[in-house]
N, C-alpha and C positions, 0 to 999 in steps of 0.2 A: 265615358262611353257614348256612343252612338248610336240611333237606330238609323237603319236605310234601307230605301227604297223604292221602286221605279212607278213612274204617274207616266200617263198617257195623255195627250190633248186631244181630244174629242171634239171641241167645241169646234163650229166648222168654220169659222174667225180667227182661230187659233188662241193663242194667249193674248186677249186684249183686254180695257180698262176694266170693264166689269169683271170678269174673272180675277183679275190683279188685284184690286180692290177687293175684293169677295177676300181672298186669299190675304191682304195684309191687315185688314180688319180681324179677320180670325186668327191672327198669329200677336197682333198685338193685344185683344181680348185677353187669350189666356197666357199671354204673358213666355209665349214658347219660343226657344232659341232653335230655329227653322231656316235650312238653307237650301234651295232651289238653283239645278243646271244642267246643262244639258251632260256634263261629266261633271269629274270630283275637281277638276283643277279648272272649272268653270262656276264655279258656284257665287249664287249672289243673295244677299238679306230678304228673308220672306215679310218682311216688312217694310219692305221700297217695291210700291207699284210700277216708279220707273225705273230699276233694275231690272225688274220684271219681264216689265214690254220689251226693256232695250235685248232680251235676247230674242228676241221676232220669233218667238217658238210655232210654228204653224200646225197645222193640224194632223196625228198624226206623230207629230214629235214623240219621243219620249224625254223624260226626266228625270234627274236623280235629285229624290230628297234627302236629304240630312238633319235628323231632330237630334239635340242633344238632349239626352233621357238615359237612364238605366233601367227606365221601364219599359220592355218590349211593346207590353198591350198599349201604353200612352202612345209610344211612338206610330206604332201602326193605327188607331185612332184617328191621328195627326194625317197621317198621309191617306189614311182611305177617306178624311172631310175634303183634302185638297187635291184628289181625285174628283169627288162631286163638281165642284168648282169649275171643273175641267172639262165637264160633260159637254156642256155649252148648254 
């Protein structure tokens, strides 16, 4: 199972290093299988900052995350830290 669910890019840079980095730092800490795109058949490793960048998500964007969990409350955890991220 899966949890999902959509992030915003806030930041008024868009998806750039800092945020990237912010974001795959905290997915390889806790060790969480985390996929970021702007759809489902676009998805890329929340673990690759240059993944990341490479989809020039600008501000404004939206995203689809994908945690692989059977825990709802984890998952949504997960995506409301990589909303923060996002804020700019």
């Amino acid at each position: 199972m899966a949890y999902q669910a959509e992030v915003v890019v806030l930041d008024p840079i868009g998806l750039h290093a800092r945020p990237a980095g912010q974001i795959v730092k905290f997915v390889k800490e806790g060790a969480h299988d985390v996929k970021i795109g702007p759809n489902a058949d676009e998805l890329v490793a929340g673990n690759s900052a240059l993944r990341l960048m490479a989809m020039r998500a600008t501000t404004g964007s939206t995203l689809l995350v994908v945690v692989e969990t059977d825990d709802d409350s984890l998952g949504k955890s997960i995506v409301d830290q990589i909303q923060e991220f996002l804020k700019g």
